[in-house]
KELOBA-560317 format. One record per residue: residue number from 1; y negated, z, x negated of N, C-alpha, C in turn. Coordinates in steps of 0.2 Angstrom, whole numbers. Each point is the difference from the previous one (the first is absolute). Layout:
% KELOBA-560317
  num  nnorth    nup  neast  canorth   caup  caeast  cnorth    cup  ceast
  NUM       Y      Z      X        Y      Z       X       Y      Z      X
...
This chain:
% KELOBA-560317
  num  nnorth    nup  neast  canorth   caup  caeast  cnorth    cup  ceast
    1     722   -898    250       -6     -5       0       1     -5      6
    2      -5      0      4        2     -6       7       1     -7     -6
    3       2     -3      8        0     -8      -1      -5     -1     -3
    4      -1     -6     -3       -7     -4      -2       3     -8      1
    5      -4     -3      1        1     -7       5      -1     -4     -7
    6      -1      2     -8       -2     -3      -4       8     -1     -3
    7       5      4      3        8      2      -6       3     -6      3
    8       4     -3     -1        6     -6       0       3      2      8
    9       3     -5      3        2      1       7       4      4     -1
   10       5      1     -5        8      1      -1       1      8     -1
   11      -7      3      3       -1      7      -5      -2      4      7
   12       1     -3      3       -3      0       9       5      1      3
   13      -1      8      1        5      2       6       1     -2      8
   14       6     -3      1       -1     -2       7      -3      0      9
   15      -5      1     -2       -4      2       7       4      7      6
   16       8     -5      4        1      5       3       4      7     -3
   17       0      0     -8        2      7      -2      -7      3     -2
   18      -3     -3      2       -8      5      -7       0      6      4
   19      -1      1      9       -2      6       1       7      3      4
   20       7      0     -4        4      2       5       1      6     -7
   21       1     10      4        0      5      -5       8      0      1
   22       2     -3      2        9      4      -2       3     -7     -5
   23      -4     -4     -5        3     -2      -4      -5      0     -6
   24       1      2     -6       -4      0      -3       0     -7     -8
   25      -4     -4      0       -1     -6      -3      -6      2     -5
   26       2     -1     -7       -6     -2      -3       3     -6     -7
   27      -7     -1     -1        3     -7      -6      -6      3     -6
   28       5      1     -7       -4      0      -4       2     -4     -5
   29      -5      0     -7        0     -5      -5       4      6     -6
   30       2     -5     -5        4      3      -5      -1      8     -3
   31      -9     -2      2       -3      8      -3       0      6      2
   32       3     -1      6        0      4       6      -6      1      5
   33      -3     -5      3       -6      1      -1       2     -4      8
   34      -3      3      5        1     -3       7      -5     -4      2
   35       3     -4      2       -4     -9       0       1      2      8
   36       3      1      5        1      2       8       4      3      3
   37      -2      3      4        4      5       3       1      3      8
   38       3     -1      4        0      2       6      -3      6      3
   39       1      4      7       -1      4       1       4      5      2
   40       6     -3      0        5      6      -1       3      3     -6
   41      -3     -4     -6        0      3      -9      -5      3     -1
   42      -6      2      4       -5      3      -1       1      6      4
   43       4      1      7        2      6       3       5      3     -5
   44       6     -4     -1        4      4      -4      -2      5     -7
   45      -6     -3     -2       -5      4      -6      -4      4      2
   46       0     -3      7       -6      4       2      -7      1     -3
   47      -1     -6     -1       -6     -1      -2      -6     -5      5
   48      -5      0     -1       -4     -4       4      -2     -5     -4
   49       3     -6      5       -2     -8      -1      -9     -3     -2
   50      -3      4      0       -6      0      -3      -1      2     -5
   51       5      6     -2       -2      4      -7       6     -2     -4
   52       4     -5     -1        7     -2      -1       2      1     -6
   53       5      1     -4       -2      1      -9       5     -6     -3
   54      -4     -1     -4        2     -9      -3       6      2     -4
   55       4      5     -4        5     -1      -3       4      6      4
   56       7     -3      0        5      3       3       7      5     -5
   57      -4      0     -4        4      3      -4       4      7      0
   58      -7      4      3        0      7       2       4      0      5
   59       0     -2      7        5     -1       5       6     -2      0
   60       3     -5     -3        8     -2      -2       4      3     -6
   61       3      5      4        3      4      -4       9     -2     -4
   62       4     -4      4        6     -3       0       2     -4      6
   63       1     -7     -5        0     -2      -7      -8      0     -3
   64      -1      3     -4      -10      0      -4      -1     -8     -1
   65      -4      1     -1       -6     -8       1       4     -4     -6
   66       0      6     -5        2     -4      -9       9     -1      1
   67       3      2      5        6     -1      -1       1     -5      6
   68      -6     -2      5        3     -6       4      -5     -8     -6
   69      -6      2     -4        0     -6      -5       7      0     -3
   70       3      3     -4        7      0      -5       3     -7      4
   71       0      1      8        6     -2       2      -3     -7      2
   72      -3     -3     -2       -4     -9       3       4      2     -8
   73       0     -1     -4        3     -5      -7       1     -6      0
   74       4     -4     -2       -2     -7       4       1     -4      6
   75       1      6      6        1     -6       6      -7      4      3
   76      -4     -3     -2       -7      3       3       0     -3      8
   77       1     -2      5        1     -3       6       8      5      2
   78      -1      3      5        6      4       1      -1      8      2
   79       7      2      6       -2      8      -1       4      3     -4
   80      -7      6     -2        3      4      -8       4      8      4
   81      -4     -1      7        5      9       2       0     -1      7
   82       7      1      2        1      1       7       2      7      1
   83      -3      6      5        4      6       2      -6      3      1
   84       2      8     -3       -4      3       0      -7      1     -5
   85      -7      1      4       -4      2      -4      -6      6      0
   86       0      4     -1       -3      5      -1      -8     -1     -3
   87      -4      3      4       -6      2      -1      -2      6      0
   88      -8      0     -2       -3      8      -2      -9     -1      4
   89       0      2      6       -5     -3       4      -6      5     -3
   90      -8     -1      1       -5      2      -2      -3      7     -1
   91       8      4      5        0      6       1       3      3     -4
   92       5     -3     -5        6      2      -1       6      2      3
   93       1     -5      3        6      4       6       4     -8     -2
   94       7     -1     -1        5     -4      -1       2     -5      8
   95       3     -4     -2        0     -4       6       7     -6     -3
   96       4      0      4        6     -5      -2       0     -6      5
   97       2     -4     -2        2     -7       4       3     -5     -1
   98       2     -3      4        6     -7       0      -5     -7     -3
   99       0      0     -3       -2     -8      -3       1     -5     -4
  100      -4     -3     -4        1     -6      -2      -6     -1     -5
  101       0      1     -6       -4     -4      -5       3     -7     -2
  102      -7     -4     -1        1     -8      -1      -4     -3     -4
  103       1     -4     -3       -4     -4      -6      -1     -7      3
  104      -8     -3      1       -1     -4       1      -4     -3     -1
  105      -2     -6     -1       -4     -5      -6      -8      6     -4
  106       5      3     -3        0      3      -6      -6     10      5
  107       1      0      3       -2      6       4       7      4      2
  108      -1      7      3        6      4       0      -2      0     10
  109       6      1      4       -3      1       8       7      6      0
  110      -5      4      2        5      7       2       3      1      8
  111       3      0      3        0      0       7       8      8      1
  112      -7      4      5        8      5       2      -2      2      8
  113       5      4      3       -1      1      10       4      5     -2
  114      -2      4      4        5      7       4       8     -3      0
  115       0     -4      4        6     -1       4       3     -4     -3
  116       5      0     -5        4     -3      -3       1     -6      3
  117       4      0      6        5     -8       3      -9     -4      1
  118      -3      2      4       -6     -2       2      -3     -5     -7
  119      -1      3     -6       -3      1      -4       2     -6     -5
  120       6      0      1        3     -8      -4      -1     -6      2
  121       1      0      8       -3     -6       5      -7      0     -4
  122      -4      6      3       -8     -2       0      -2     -5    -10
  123       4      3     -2        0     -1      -9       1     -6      0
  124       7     -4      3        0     -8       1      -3     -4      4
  125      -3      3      5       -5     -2       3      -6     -1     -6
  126      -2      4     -4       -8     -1      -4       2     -3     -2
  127       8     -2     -6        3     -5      -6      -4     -7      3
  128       2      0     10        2     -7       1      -7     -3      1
  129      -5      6      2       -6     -3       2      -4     -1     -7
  130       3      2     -7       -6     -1      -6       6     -7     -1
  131       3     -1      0        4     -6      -4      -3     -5      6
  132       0      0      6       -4     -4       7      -5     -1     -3
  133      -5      4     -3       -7      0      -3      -2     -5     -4
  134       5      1     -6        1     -3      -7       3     -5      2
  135       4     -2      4        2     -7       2      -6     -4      4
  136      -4      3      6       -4     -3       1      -5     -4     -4
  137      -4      7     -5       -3     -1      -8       1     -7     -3
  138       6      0     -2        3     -8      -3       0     -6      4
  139       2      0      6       -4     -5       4      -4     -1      0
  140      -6      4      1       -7     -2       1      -2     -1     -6
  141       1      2     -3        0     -5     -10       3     -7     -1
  142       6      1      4        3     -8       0      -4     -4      3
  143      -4      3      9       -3     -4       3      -8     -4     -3
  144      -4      8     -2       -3     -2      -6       0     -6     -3
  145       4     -2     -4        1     -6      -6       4     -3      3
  146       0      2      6        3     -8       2      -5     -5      4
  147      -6      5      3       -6      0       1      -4     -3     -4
  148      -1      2     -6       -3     -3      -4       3     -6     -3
  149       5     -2      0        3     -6      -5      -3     -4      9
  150       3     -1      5       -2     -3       7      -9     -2     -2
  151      -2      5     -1       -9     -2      -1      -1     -6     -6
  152       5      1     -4       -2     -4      -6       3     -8      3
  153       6      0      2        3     -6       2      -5     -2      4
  154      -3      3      6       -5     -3       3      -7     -3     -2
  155       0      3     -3       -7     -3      -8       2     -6      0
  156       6      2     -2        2     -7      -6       1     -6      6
  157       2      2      5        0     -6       6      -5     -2      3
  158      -5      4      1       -6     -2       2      -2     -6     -5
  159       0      2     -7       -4     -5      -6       3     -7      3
  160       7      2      0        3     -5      -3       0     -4      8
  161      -2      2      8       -1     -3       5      -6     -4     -1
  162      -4      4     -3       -9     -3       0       1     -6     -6
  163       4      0     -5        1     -6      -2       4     -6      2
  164       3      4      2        5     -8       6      -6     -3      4
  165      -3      4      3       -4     -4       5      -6     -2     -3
  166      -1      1     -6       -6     -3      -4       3     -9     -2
  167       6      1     -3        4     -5      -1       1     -4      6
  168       1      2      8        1     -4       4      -7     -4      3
  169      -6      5     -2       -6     -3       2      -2     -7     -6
  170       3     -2     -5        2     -2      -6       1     -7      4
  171       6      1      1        6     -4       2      -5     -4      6
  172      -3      5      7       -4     -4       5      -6     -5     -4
  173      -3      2     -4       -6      0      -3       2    -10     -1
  174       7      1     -5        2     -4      -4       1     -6      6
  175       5      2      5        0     -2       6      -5     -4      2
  176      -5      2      0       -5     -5       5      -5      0     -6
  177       0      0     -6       -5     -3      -6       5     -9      1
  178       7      0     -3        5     -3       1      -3     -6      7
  179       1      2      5        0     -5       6      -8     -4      1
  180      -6      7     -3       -6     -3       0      -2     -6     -3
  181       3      2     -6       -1     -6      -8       6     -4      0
  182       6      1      3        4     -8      -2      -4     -4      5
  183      -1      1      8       -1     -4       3      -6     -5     -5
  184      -7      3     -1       -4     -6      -3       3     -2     -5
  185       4      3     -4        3     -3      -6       5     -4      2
  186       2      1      3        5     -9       1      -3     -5      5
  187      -5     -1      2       -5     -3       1      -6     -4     -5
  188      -1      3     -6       -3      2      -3       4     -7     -7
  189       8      3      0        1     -3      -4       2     -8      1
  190       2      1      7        0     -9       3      -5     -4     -1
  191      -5      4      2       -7     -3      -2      -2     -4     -7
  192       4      4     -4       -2     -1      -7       6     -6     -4
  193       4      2      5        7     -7      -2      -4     -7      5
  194       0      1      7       -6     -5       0      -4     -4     -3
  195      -5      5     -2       -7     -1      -5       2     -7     -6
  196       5      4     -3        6     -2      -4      -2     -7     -2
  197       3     -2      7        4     -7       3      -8     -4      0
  198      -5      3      5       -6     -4       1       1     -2     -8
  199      -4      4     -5       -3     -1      -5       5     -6     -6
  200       5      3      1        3     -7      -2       1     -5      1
  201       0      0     10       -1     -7       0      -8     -5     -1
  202      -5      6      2       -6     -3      -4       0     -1     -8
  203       3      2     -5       -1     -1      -5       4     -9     -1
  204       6      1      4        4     -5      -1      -5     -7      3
  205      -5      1      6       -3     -4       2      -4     -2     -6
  206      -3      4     -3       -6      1      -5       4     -5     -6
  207       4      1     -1        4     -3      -6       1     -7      2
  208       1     -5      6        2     -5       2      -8     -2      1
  209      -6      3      1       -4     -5       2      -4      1     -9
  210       3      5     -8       -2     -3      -3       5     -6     -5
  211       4      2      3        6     -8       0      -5     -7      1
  212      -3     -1      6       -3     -4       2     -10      0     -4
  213      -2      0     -5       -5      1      -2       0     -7     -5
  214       3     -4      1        0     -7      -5      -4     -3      6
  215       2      1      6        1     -4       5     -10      2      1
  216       0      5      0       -8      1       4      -8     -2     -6
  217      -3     -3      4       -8     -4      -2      -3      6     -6
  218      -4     -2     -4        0      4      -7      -3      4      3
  219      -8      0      5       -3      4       1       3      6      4
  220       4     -2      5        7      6       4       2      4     -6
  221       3     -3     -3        3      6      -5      -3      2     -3
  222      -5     -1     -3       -4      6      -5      -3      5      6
  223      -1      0      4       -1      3       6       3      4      0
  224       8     -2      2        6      4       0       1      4     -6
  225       0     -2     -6        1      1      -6      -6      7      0
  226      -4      0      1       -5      4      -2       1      7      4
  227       4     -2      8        0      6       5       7      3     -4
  228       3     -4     -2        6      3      -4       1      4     -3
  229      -7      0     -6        1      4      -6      -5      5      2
  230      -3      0      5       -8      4       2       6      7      4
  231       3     -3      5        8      7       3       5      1     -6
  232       2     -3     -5        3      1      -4       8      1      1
  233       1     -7      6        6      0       1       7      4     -3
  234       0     -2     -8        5      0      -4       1      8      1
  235      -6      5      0        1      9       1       1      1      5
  236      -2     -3      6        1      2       8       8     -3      1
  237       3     -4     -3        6      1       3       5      4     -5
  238      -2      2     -8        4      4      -1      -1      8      2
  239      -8      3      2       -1      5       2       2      0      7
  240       3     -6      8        2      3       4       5      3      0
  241       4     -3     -5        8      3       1       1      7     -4
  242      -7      0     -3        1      7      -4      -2      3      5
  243      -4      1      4       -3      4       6       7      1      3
  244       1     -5      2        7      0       6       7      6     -4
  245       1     -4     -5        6      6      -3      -4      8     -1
  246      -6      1     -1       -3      7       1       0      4      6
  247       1     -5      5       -3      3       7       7      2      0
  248       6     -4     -1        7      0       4       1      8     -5
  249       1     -1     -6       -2      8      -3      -1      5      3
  250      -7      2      1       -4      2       6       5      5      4
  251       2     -7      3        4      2       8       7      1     -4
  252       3     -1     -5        6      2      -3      -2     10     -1
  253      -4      0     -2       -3      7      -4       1      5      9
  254      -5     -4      3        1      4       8       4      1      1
  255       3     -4      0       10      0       3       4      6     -3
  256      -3     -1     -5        5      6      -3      -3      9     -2
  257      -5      0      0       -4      6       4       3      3      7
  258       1     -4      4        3      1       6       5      0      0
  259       5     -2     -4        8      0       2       2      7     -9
  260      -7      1     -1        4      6      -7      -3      7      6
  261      -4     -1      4       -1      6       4       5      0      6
  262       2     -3      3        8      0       3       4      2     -2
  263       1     -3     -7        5      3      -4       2      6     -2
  264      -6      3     -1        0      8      -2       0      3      5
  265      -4      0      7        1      3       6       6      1      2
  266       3     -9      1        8      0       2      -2      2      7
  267      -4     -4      2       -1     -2       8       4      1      4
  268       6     -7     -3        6     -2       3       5      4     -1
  269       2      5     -3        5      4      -2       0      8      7
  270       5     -2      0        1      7       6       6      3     -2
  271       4     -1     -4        6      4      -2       2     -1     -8
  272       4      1     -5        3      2      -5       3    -11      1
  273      -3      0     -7        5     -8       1      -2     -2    -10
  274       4     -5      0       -1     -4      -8      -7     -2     -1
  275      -1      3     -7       -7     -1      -2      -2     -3     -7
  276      -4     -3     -2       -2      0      -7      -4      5     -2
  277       0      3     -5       -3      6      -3      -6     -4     -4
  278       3     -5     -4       -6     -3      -5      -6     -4      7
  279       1     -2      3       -3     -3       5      -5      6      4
  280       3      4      0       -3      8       5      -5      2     -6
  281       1      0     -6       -4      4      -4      -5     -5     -2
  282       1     -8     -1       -6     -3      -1      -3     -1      5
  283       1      1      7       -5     -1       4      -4      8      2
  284       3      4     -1       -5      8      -3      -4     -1     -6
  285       2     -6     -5       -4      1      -7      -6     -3      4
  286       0     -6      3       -4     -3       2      -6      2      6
  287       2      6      4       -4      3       2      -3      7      0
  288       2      2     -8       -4      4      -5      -4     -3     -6
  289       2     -8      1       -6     -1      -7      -6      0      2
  290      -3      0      3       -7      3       1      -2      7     -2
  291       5      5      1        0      5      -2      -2      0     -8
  292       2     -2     -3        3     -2      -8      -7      0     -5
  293       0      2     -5       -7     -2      -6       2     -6      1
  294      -6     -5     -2        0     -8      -2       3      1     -7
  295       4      4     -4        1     -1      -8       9      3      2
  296       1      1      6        7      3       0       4     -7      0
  297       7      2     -3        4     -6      -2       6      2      3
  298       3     -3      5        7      3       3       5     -7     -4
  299       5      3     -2        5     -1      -5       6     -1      5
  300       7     -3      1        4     -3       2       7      0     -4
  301       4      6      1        6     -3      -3       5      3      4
  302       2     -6      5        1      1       3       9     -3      2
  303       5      5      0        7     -3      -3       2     -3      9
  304       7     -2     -1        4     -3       6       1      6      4
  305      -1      0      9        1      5       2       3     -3      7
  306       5      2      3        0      0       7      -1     -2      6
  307      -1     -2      6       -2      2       4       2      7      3
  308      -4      6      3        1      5       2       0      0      7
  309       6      6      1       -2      2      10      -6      8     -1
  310      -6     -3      4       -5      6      -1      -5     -2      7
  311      -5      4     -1       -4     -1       4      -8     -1     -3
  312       2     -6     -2       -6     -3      -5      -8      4      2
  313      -2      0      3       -8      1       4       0      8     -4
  314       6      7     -2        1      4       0      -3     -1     -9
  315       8     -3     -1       -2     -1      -8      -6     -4     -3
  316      -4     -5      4       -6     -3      -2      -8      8      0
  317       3      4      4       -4      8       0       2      2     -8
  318       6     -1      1        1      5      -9      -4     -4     -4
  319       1     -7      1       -1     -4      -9     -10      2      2
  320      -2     -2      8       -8      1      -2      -3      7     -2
  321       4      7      2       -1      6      -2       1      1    -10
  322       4     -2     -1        2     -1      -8      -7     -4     -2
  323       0     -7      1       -5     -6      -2      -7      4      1
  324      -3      4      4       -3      5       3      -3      4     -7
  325       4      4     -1        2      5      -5      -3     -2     -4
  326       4     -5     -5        0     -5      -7      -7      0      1
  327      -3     -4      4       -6     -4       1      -5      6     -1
  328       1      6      2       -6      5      -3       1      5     -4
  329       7      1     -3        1      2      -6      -3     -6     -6
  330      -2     -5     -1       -2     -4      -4      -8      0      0
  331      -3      0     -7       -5      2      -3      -5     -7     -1
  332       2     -3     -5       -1     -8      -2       4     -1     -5
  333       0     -8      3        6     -5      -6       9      2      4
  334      -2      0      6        7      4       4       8     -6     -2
  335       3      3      1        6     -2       0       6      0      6
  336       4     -4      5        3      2       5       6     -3     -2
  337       4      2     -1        9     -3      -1       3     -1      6
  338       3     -6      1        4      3       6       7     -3     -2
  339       5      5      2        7     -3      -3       6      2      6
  340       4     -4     -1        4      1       4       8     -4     -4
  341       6      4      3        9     -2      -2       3      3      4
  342       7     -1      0        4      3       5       6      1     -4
  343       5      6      0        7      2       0       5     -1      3
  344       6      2     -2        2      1       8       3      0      5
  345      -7      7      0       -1      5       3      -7      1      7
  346      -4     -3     -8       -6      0       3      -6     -5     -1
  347      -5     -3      2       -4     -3      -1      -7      7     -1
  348      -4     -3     -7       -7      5      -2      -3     -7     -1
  349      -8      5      2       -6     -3       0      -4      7     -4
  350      -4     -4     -6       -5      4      -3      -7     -2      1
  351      -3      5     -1       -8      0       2      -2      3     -7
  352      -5     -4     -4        1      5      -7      -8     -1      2
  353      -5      4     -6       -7      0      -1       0      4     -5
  354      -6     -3     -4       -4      1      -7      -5      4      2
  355       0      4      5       -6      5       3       3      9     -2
  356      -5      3      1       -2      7      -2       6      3      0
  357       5      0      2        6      4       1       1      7      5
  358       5      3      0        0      6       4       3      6     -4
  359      -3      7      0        1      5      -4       8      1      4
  360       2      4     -6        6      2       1       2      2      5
  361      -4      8     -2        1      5       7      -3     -3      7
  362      -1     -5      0        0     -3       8       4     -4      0
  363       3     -4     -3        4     -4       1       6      4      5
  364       2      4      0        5      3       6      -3      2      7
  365      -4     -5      1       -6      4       7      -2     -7      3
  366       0     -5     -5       -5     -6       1       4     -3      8
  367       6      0      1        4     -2       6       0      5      7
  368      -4      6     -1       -2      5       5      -4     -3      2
  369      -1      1     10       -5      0       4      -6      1     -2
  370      -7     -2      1       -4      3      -2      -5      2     -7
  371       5     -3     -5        1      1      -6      -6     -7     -3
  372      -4      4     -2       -4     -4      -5      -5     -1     -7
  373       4     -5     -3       -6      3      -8      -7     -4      1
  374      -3     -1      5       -5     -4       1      -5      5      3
  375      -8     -1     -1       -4      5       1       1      1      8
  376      -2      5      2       -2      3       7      -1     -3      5
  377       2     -4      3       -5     -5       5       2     -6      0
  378       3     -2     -7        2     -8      -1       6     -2      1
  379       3      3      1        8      0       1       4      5      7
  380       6     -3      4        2      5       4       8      3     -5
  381       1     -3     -5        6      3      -1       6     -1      3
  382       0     -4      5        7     -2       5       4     -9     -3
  383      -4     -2     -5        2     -7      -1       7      0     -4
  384       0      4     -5        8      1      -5       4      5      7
  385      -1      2      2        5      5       4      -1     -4      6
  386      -2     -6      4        3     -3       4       4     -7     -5
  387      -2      0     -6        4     -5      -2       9      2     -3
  388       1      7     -1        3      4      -1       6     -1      4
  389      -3      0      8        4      2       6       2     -9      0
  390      -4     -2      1        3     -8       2       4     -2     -4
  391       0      2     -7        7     -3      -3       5      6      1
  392      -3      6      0        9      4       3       1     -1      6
  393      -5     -3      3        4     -4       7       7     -6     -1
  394      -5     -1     -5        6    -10       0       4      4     -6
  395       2      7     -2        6      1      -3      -1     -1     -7
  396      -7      1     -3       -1     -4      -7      -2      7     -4
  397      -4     -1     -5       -4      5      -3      -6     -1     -4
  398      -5      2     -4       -8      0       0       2      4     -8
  399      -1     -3     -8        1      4      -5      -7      0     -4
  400      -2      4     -2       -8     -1      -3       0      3     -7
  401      -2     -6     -6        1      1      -6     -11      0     -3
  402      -2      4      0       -6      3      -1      -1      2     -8
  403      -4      0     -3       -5      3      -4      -8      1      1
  404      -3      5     -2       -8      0       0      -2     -6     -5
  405      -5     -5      1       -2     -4      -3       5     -6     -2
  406       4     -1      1        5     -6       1       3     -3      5
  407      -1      3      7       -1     -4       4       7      3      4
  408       2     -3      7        7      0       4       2     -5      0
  409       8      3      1        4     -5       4       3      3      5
  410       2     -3      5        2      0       6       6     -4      2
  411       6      4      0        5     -6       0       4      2      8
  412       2     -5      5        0      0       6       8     -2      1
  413       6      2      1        7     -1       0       3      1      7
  414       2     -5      2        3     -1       6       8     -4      1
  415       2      2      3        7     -2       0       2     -7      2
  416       6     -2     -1        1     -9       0       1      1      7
  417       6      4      3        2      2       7      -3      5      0
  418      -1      0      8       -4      4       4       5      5      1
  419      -3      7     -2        5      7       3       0      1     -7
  420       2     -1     -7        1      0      -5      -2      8     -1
């Protein structure tokens, strides 16, 4: 039977023996059944390569086909007959030769030549070009998979590039929100400590010229008396100061809008340095509650922790990718826990939710690139698998305790020392 380009590489006679007649090479399967064969196996039969017969039974007369199977017993990989071997060509005419039967990934390779001394060389020659074969084979399998893991890394770096530079667009944003608004705001609050001072010292005048009201003509003072009660002094000076303590609020409120978005960006952070975690994750609660139902209730139990050495801006991604989560696994009447302790070993922070839960058989996925239980469109799948990488960066670990309709928890474990 010729080649067919459809059989396994391994079963693939070597190019420069295919058309050489003074060696004869065939390779067959356990049936006897010729899977390839050269063209100096076909002279020796004497048979025509076009009209070729698929079992070699008839032709292998010593050792017979059924007593070179006997001899693969269990070292199936190996040669089963060196020496002589006798055939019976198409004509009936006998033919002897110097070769070599071999057993290889699970097919039989026959090899014999005229020329004895010759015939051994060319025989280790074929051994060293199929084992050169089969060795290449495994490499390009190796290179394969190692090709394909390389693709996935690169995935996972590209996300996780595109969300750095989303975070540092974060950080600029916060950057010149930050310098647009303090400037008015500390103008703004001068003004108001100013104002302050006028309005008290007017009242203080207002109080000294009603000190003097024994002193002025009857008709003055009912005058006066009347513009008195008609602006209604006694509310305009306690509603100034109520105005005034509102505004300073106001600008208190600003102030820290600004300074919880720095906080989370981490503007100022260019390397691994001492952090507060409770501080890092309040200021993420703070700019996800907008996110949040008006009837969600976040909960605080929060133990004694540390300061950590981390890259805050990294772990402020994980608490918002988790806080993320919670916030639309939750239905109505939501619940968010947030807790944190430390060992030690280690400092954890939890992230719990009274939301829809995650089925079982995903729960081993949900940390996968690309991976998402959320409709088509609405989700990329990269948020748990970079928040994943960020804590295997800083050395920690990501544990997910899940039910369908009871909700997650998410507990985030990071080491006291760094390297841990």
């Amino acid at each position: 039977m010729p080649f067919s380009a459809s059989l396994p590489p391994q079963t693939m006679i070597p190019p420069m023996l295919r058309a050489l007649v003074s060696i004869s090479y065939v390779i067959l399967n356990k049936e006897g059944t010729i899977i390839d064969a050269n063209d100096g196996f076909y002279q020796l039969l004497k048979q025509d390569p076009a009209s070729s017969p698929q079992d070699i039974s008839p032709f292998i007369i010593n050792p017979d086909f059924n007593t070179l199977i006997a001899l693969i017993g269990s070292n199936e990989d190996g040669i089963l007959h060196r020496g002589i071997l006798n055939y019976l060509d198409s004509q009936g005419s006998g033919h002897s030769q110097k070769g070599l039967v071999y057993c290889r990934n699970g097919n039989i390779e026959i090899i014999s030549e005229y020329d004895i001394k010759e015939s051994e060389q060319l025989i280790q020659t074929v051994l060293t070009l199929n084992q050169e074969l089969a060795d290449k084979q495994r490499e390009l399998l190796r290179a394969n998979r190692a090709q394909d893991s390389l693709l996935k890394k690169l995935e996972e770096t590209q996300s996780q590039l595109l969300q750095r530079e989303k975070m540092a667009s974060i950080g600029q944003l916060a950057a010149g929100v930050a310098h647009e608004i303090n400037n008015p705001i500390a103008f703004v609050s001068a003004n108001l400590g100013v104002m302050s001072g006028y309005i008290n010292d007017l009242l203080s005048v207002l109080d000294a010229y009603t000190a003097t009201e024994s002193l002025l003509p009857a008709g003055t003072l009912a005058a006066i008396r009347q513009l008195y009660q008609k602006k209604d002094i006694p509310y305009l000076r306690e509603d100034s100061q109520q105005l005034l303590n509102e505004s300073r609020d106001g600008l208190r409120r600003v102030r820290d809008i600004v300074q919880n978005l720095k906080e989370f960006s981490q503007i100022e952070q260019t390397s691994w340095q001492m952090a507060d975690l409770h501080k890092g994750l309040e200021s993420t609660v703070q700019m996800i509650q907008s996110k949040l139902r008006p009837d969600t209730i976040i909960r605080r139990e929060y133990g004694h922790i540390p300061l950590l050495q981390c890259h805050l801006a990294e772990i402020n991604q994980v608490f918002l990718n988790l806080l993320t989560n919670a916030s639309q696994a939750i239905s109505e009447k939501g619940l968010i826990i947030l807790r944190s302790g430390c060992n030690q070993s280690w400092v954890w922070i939890e992230i719990e939710d009274n939301g829809c839960g995650i089925l079982q058989e995903q729960q081993s996925r949900i940390f996968e690139p690309f991976f998402t239980t959320r409709p088509v469109g609405s989700g990329t799948g990269l948020g748990l698998s970079q928040a994943w990488k960020i804590i295997a960066d800083h050395g920690g670990h990501i544990d997910l305790n899940s039910s369908p309709g009871q909700g997650s928890l998410f507990r985030i474990r990071l080491p006291l020392v760094r390297g841990c």
